[in-house]
N, C-alpha and C positions, 0 to 999 in steps of 0.2 A: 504494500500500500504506500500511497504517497504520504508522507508527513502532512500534518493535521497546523493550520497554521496558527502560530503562537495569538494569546490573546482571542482565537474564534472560542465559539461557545462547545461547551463540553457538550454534542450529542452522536445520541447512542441510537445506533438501527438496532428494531427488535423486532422478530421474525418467526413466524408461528408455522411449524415444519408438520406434516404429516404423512407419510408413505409419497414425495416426490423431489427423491433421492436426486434421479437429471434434472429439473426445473432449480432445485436447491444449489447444485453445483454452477445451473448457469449465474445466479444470481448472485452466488459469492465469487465468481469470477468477476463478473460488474461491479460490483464491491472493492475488489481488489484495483479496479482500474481509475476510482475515483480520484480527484484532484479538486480540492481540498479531499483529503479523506477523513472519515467520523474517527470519533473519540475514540468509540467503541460498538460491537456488533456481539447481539443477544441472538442467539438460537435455540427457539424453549421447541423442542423435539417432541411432541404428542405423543410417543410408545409407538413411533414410526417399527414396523414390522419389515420392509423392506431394507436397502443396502444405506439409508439415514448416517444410524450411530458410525458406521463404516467410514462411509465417506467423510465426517467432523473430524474423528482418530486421524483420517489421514490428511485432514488440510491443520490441524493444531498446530503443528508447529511451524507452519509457513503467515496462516491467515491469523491475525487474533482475534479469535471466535470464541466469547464464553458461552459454552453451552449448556442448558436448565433443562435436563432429560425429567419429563414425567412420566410418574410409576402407568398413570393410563390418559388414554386420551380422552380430555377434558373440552375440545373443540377447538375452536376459534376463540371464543369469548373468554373461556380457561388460561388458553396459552397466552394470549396479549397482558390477561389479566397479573397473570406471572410474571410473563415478560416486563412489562411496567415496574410494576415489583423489583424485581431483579435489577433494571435500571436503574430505580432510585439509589437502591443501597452502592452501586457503582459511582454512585455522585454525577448520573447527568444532569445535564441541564434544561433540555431538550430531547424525548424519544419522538422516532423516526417511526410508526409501526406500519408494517409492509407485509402482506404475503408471500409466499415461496414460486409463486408463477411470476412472477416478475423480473426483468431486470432492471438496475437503477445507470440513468444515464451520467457520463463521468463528470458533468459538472455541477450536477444536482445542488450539492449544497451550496456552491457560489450562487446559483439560482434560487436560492431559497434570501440568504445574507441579506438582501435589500429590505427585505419584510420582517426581519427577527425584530426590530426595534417597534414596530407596527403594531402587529398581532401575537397571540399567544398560542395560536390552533388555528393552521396553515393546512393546506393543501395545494397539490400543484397536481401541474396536467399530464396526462398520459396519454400515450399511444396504446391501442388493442393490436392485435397478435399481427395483422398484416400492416400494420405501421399507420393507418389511420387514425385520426383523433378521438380519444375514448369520451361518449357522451357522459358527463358525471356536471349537472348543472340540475338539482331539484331544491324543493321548500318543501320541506313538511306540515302538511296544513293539521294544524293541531286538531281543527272540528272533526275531522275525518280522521286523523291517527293517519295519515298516508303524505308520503313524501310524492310529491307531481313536480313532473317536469319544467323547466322554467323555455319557452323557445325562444329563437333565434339567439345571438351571439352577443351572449354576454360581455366579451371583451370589447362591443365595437367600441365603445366611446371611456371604457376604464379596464386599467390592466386587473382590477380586482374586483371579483360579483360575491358580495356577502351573502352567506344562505344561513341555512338554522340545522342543518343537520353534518353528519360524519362519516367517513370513510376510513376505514384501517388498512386500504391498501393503497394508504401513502399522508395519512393521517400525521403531520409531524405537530406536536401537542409540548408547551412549555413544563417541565417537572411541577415550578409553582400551582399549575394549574388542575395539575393530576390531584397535588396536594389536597387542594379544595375542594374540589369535585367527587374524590374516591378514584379504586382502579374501576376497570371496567366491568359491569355485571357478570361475573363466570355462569349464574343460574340461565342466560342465550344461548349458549353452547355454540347457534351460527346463526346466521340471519337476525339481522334488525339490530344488534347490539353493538353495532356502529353508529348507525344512524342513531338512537338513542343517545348516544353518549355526548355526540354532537351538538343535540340539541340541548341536554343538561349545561355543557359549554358555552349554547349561543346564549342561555337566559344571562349567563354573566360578563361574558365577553363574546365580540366579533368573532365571527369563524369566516376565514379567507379562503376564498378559491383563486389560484394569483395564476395568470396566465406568461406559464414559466412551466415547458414540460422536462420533467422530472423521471420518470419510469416508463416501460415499455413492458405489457404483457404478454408474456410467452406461450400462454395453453389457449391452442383454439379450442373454440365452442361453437357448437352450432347453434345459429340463432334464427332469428326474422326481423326483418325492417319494416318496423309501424311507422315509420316518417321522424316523427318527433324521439323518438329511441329506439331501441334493439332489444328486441326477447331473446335469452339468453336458455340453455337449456339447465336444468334442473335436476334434482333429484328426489326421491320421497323422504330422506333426513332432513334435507334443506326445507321443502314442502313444510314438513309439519312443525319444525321450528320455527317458519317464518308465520304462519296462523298461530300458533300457539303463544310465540312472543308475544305477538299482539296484548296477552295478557300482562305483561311486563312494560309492555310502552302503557298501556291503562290506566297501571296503577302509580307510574311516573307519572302521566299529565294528570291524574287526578291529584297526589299530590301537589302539585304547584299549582292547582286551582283553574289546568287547562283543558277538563275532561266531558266531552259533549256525552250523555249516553246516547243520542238520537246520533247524531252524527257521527258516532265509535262504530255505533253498527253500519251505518251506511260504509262506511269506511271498510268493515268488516266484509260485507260483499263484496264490495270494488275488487278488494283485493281476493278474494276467492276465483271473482269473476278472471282476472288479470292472471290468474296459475292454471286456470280451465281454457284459456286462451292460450296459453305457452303449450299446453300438455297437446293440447289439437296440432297446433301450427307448426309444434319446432320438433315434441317427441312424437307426435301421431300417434298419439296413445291417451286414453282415459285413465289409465290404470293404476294412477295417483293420484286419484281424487278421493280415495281411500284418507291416505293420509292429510290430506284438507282437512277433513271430518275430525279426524283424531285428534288435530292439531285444533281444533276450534274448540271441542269437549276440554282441553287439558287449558286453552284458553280463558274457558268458563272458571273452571277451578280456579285458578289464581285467581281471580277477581275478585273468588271468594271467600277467599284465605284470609283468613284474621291474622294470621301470623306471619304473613308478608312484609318483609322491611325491605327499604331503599337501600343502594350501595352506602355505606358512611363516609364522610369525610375524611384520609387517611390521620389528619390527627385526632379527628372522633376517635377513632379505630386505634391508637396507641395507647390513647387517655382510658378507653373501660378496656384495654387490654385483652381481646381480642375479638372475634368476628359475632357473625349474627348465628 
């Protein structure tokens, strides 16, 4: 790696690895080519079963990769959760959080520099698998609990379009601000516990989207072009975490006094209607709409879980010494 320029801000990429061993090697090869390069690089390992632990063993002593292997895989929402975690106690400054299908372009964080004095919880742009511009410009419209697409080009007349929601793959987020906020839900496991976090962010600070591309997506997917976005294909894990959560985004915007029931539910179809749309168009299959259902029943329960708490603020969370 290149040396890390004196005086830049201590940040740290943290990377949430699952059984894609070549997607992981490309992405620490990118890593390795950066100029500034990071402080530090987190790899929280989900109980990857493929050639993972392997391939870390043998970049150790070339790449400095600390890696946080979990006893099991705990998702997306688990590993960043950790990841984060992990960060702080490294003393970042600044976490980078990124998935494992990506690579990061080598000027990245000179690309970011201009806006660390700005914002606290940045985002920058990406390219999708075949080098074109990734659409990642929505608002989450609280009455509905559904993040919708914002159209035409946000950049025309400013390099930066504020929204209210998150992305963790390419999320770079101030430590201060994890501080306040809490780490990130682990009870998402995947789906929506970005966007989530986001918007717990935008209630107190700006969330930037800075147009300044940053990463490039390595894993195709099959999708379909609605015009205004791209349907992306799916799975039934993903499926029924993504309805299910819904009960997690619920009882967040009802705490902070954002929570329509009328318009939760409307909300609640759209987005059933929008996975019954994918399953036709992109998998040619109904055969997940199983999991819809599932995901909407385990939805219901949370709602009505009297013993449902919020993530805590990480110094909540030191002061009654320990978790919920």
């Amino acid at each position: 790696m290149h040396a890390t320029d004196a005086g830049s801000p201590r940040v740290f990429i943290v990377i949430t690895t699952f059984n894609r061993a070549d997607h992981l090697r490309d992405l620490l090869a990118s890593i390795d080519a950066m100029d500034p390069a990071p402080s530090g690089v987190i790899v929280v390992d989900n109980a990857s079963t493929d050639g993972t632990p392997e391939l870390l063993a043998a970049l150790a002593p070339r790449v400095p990769v600390l890696v946080h292997r979990l006893p099991v895989n705990v998702g997306g929402s688990g590993g960043f959760a950790a990841g984060v975690s992990r960060g702080l106690e490294e003393g970042a400054e600044w976490l980078w959080l990124m998935d494992d299908d990506v690579v990061v372009l080598p000027d990245a964080l000179a690309s970011f520099r201009p806006w660390l004095d700005r914002y606290s919880c940045i985002h920058g742009r990406r390219y999708d698998h075949a080098g074109e511009p990734f659409f990642w410009q929505h608002i989450l419209n609280e009455s509905l609990g559904v993040h919708l697409p914002v159209r035409g080009d946000v950049f025309a007349r400013s390099r930066v379009f504020h929204t209210n929601v998150g992305c963790f793959e390419g999320m770079l987020v101030a430590a201060d601000v994890v501080r306040e906020i809490g780490l990130p839900d682990a009870r998402f496991f995947l789906n929506g516990d970005d966007l989530t976090y986001g918007w717990l962010i935008s209630r107190r600070y700006p969330v930037a989207y800075v147009d300044a591309f940053v990463l490039r997506k390595t894993r195709a997917q099959r999708q379909v072009d609605l015009g205004v976005r791209h349907l992306n294909d799916s799975s039934d894990l993903s499926r029924f975490c993504g309805m299910r959560n819904r009960g997690h985004l619920a009882r967040y915007l009802r705490l902070h006094g954002r929570f329509s029931p009328v318009g939760f539910g409307l909300g609640t179809l759209l987005s059933a209607g929008k996975e019954l749309v994918r399953l036709v168009a992109v998998e040619r299959s109904l055969s997940g709409a199983g999991a819809l259902w599932r995901g909407w029943r385990a939805a219901r329960a949370i709602l009505r879980d009297p013993l449902w708490q919020p993530e805590p603020p990480l110094a909540e969370r030191a002061h009654t010494g320990g978790t919920r």
